[in-house]
N, C-alpha and C positions, 0 to 999 in steps of 0.2 A: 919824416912826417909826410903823409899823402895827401896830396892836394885834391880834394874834392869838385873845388870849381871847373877843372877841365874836364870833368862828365858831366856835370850837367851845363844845359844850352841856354836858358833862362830863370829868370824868378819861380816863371809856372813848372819847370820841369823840378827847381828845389821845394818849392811849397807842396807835388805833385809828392815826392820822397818822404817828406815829415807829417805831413796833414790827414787825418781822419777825423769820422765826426761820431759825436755822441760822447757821453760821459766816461764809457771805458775806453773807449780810443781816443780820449782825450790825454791819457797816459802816459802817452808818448811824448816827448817834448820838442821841443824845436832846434836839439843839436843835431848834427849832421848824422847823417843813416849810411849804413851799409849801399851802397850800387850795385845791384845784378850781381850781387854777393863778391865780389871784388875783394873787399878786406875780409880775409879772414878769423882776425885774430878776434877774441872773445872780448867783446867790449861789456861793460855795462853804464846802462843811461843817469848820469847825475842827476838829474831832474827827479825822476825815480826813485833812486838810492836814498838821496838827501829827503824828499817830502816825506820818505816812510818810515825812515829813520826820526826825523823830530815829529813826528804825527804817532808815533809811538809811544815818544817820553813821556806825554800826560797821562797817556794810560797806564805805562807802567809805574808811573809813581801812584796812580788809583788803586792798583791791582798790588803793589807791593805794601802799604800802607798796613792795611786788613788781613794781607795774605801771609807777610812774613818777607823775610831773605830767600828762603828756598824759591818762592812762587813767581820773585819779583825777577832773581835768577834765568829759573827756567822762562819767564815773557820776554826777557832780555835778549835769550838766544831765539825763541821763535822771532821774534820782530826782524833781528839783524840777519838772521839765514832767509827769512820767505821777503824782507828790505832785498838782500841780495838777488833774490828768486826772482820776483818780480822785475828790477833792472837789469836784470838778462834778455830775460823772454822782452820786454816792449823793447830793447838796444837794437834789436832785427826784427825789419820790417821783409817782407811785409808778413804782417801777424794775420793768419787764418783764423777762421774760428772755431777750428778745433783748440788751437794752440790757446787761444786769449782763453775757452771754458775750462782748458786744464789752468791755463796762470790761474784762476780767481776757484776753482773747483777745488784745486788739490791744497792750497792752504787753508779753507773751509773746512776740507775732510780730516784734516791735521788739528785743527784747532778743537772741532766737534768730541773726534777720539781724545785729545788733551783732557779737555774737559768732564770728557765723559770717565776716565780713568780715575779722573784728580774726584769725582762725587762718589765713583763708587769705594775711594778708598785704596791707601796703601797695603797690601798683604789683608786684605780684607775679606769676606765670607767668599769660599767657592765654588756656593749651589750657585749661581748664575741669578738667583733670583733678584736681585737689585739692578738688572743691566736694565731692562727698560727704563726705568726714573732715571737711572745716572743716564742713559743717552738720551731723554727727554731735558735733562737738565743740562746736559751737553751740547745741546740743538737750540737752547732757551739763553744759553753767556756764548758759546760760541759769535750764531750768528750777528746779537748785533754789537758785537765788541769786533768782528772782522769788519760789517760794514762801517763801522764810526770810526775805526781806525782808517780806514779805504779814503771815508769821506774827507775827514780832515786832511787825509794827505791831499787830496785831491782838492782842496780849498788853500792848501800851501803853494801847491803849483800853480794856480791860475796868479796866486800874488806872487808866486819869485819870476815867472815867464816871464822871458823879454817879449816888447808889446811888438804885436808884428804892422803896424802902423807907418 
């Protein structure tokens, strides 16, 4: 096990390591970070992992209710793979901003094509003519079933953080 407290010097230099501000860098949580990249090994952030994981459940049981086995299925594995995705990318700091618009980019682009596949239909017509509605309608469950998912995680973390007081 690596002992973190002998790199850093004080409070401000751990608080300096964990802390950003605003609603996406709030993402991160208050377990100990990577130093000047020191630890290598692939960690991911439980804070993270965990809010996106149960901030998932309600909507998969929404989504599977209506949608079937198959639907509830396939939500199951986007959640737990971009759950994953996500507790990577915020586990090392320090996060750029190129890095934070692919986290929150590319499972938007993922979710939009999902959706946009799943209206226009299995083995269905191959004039092309139905892609615009189906990525209209893609763009329409996509986006805010990613933010409401996003959000509630993000409403779990501020109630499981430990209070930094």
């Amino acid at each position: 096990v690596h002992n973190l407290s002998r790199h850093l010097t004080s409070f401000d230099d751990y608080h300096a390591t964990n802390h950003q501000s605003g609603i996406i860098g709030d993402m991160s949580s208050t377990a100990p970070r990577v130093v000047q990249g020191e630890y290598a090994e692939a960690r991911l952030d439980r804070h993270i992992l965990v809010s996106n994981l149960t901030s998932g459940a309600p909507w998969l049981i929404l989504l599977g209710v209506p949608g079937g086995r198959w639907l509830l299925v396939m939500g199951a594995g986007y959640v737990v793979i971009w759950s994953l995705f996500f507790a990577a990318v915020y586990a090392r700091e320090p996060i750029s901003p190129r890095r934070r618009a692919l986290a929150w980019g590319l499972p938007w682009i993922v979710a939009v094509l999902l959706w946009t596949w799943l209206a226009a239909g299995i083995g269905g017509d191959d004039s092309g003519s139905d892609f615009l509605p189906s990525l209209g309608f893609g763009l329409l469950i996509a986006t805010p079933c990613l933010a409401g998912w996003q959000m509630v995680a993000f409403v779990v973390r501020h109630f499981w953080a430990p209070s930094s007081a």
